[in-house]
Phi, psi and omega in degrees: 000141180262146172249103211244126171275122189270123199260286198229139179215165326255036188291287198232197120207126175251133190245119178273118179329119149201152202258135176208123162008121196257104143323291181257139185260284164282110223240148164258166171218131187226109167288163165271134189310332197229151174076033222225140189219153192264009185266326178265348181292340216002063194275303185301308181309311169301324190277327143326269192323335186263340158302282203306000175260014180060045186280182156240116187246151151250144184275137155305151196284346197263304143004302199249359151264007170264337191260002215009072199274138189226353220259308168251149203303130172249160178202126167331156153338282145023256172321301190299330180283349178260320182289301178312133129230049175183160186220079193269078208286120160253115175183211178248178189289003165294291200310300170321310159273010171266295193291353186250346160302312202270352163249030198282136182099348188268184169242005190287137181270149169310112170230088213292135158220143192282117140243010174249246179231327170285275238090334181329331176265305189275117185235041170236151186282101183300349178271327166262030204272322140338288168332298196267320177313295195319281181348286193304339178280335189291355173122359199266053184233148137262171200225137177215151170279126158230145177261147160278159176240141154260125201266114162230156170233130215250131172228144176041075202006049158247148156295112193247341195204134140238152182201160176231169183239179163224325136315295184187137162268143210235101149280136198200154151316152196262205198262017197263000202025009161295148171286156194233156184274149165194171195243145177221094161281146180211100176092021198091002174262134186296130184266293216189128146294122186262136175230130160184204159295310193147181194226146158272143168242100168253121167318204105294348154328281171292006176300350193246015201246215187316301184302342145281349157310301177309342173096031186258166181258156159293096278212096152303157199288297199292026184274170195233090172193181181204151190221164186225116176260101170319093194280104152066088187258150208259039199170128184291349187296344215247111228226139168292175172214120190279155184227137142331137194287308217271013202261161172258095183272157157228130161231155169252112165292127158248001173180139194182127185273339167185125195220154201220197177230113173251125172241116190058059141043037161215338150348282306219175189221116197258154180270194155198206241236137184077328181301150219248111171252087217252111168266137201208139147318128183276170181253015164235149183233174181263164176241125193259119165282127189256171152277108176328159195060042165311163186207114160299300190294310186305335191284300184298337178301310202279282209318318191258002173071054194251164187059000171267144138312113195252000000 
């Protein structure tokens, strides 16, 4: 593998050459679709940097007509999921759960650089991304696994929808703001009937997304769980509850004047009344690559403000 010492950025960049043992041959590159310039993407500048260390990169095909990119080999999702051995998403953590839906089932792992407002998913810095790349390529990563949920929506026992989330699947009101009614099984047993807004199904990913919006706790990534949060429920009574990863929740809407399925909030599907809503473990998950010494609690530290003076 050539290996390149960032001499001077970003004025020139030179690299001194020395060779070591290559993991990833082929690398991807994927932008966020929207609001995106090829002056704020540095898409081209990474796809440089990583052809001179002798990588073979590919562009995503929407990624690289928004950006009007002509100079380097594009490829589908797909393609890039059969191929890649590595997925390198520049956007926000929207762009990240868009691409990891769309690669759910592949093993190629994930690696995020921050161009949005969190970060929880993309944790490489764009001002340090040179850097922090070299590092990762050179073996200086951690690797964690996160599970997806799978979605099916069953009407008159047919499958009418499937999806999958890596945040959250959201049953929630239509555009009418009526409260909508539902019923929860879990693992086949009945738990409880609900009047509210709607409930989150959340990963531990997304524990820290909508379902905290919601009054949900927070899910370390390594736990093999989910937890299901209730949005502004007609009863004080009504508390999340976290489940074991392997349990099979359902719920059935029993009254909704128009309700609808939101998944990572880009999703949806709208229900009605008598419909089957089947949530599962998906049964590959996803792999996120990290910058060695990663810190989940440091992340939460910066990201939620805890000890600063706001």
């Amino acid at each position: 593998m050539l290996l390149y010492k960032k001499i001077h950025q970003p004025e020139s960049r030179r690299y001194k050459v020395q060779t070591m043992p290559k993991r990833f041959k082929t690398i991807a590159l994927v932008g966020k679709y929207e609001n995106a310039t090829p002056e704020e993407s540095h898409l081209t500048d990474l796809a440089d940097f990583l052809r001179q260390r002798g990588y073979v990169v590919l562009i995503a095909h929407n990624t690289a007509n928004l950006l009007g990119i002509g100079d380097h080999a594009t490829a589908g999702l797909i393609e890039i999921g059969e191929r890649a051995d590595l997925v390198i998403v520049l956007g926000g953590d929207g762009t990240i759960l868009s691409i990891a839906r769309a690669l759910a089932g592949y093993t190629v792992p994930l690696l995020g650089v921050n161009q949005g407002r969190l970060g929880f998913l993309t944790d490489v810095s764009q001002d340090r991304m040179f850097d922090t790349l070299a590092k990762v390529l050179d073996g200086e990563f951690e690797e964690e696994d996160r599970l997806l949920l799978d979605t099916s929506i069953v009407r008159q026992e047919k499958t009418i929808f499937s999806a999958c989330a890596l945040n959250d699947v959201v049953v929630s009101k239509g555009a009418s703001g009526r409260v909508i009614e539902f019923g929860v099984r879990i693992d086949g047993e009945f738990v409880y009937s609900q009047r509210s807004d709607g409930l989150v199904i959340a990963t531990p990913t997304g524990s820290t997304a909508y379902a905290l919006s919601a009054g949900g706790p927070i899910l370390h990534p390594s736990l093999e769980a989910f937890v299901l949060v209730p949005i502004c429920a007609h009863t004080l009574t009504a508390r999340p509850i976290v489940v074991n990863s392997q349990a099979v929740v359902e719920l059935e809407l029993t009254h909704a004047d128009d309700a609808r399925v939101h998944f990572d909030g880009q999703r949806h599907c709208d229900i009605r009344m008598g419909d089957l809503v089947r949530i599962t473990r998906a049964p590959s998950p996803v792999r996120l690559l990290h910058p060695r010494h990663y810190s989940y609690y440091r992340t939460l530290r910066e990201k939620l403000y805890w000890g600063k003076k706001l």
